[in-house]
C-alpha positions in Angstrom: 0.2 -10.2 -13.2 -0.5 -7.1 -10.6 -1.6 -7.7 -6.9 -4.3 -5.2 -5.5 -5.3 -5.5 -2.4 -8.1 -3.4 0.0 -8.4 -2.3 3.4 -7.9 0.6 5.8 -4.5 2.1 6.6 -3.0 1.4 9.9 0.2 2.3 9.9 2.5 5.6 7.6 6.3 4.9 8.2 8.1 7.7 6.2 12.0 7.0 5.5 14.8 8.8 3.7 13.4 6.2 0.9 10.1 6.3 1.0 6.8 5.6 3.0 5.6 2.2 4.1 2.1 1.6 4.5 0.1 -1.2 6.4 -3.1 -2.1 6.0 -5.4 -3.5 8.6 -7.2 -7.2 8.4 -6.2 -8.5 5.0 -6.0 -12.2 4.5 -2.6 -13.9 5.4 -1.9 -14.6 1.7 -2.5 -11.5 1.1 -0.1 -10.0 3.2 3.1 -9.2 1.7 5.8 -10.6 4.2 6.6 -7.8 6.9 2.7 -6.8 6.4 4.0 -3.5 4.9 4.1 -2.0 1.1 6.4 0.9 0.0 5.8 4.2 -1.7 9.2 4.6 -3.1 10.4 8.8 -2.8 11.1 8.1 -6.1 7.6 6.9 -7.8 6.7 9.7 -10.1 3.3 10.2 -8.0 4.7 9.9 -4.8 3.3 13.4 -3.9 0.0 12.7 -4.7 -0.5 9.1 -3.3 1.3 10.1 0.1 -1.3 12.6 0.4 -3.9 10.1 -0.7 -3.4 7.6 1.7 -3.0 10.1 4.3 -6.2 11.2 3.6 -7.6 7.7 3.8 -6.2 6.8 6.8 -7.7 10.4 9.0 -11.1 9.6 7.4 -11.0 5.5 7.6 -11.6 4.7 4.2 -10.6 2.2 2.3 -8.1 2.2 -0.1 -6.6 -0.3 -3.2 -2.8 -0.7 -3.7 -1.2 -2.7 -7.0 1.7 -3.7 -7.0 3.7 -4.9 -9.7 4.8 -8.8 -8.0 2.1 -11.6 -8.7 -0.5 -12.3 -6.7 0.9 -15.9 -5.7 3.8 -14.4 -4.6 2.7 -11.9 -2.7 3.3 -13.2 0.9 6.7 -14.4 0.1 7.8 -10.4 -1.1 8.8 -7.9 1.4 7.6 -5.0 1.7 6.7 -4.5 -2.4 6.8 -1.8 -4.2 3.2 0.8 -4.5 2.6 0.9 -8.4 -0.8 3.0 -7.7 -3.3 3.6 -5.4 -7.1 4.7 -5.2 -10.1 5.3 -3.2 -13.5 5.5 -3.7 -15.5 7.7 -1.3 -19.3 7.3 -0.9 
């Protein structure tokens, strides 16, 4: 079972291997241990969700990430992988 999570993006780290994003306020179980996910450089999408969440993050919206470790795990995983990501503007 997937893990999605919400909030706004506080932090873009890219690396030769990706990007790492945090988000701001979620819950302590929620967090995944290091508080940051990874965009791996090569998710087929990468392109696309990169520029997504960078858009997220200059306009303060929120956004949802999946990822593919279980939800009771999640705050034992670090930094886990982005399957997908979306936001909804209103």
């Amino acid at each position: 079972m997937a893990s999605v999570v919400k909030g706004k993006v506080s932090l873009l780290y890219p690396t030769q291997n990706g990007c790492y994003v945090r988000l701001l306020d979620l819950a302590a179980k929620r967090q995944p241990k290091g508080n940051l996910f990874l965009l791996q450089l090569s998710h087929k999408n990468y392109n696309a969700i990169y520029s997504l969440v960078l858009s997220a993050a200059i306009n303060r919206l929120v956004i949802s990430i999946q990822t593919p470790v279980n939800p009771a795990d999640l705050n034992k995983t670090i930094s886990p992988d982005i399957a997908y990501v979306h936001v909804e503007w209103k």
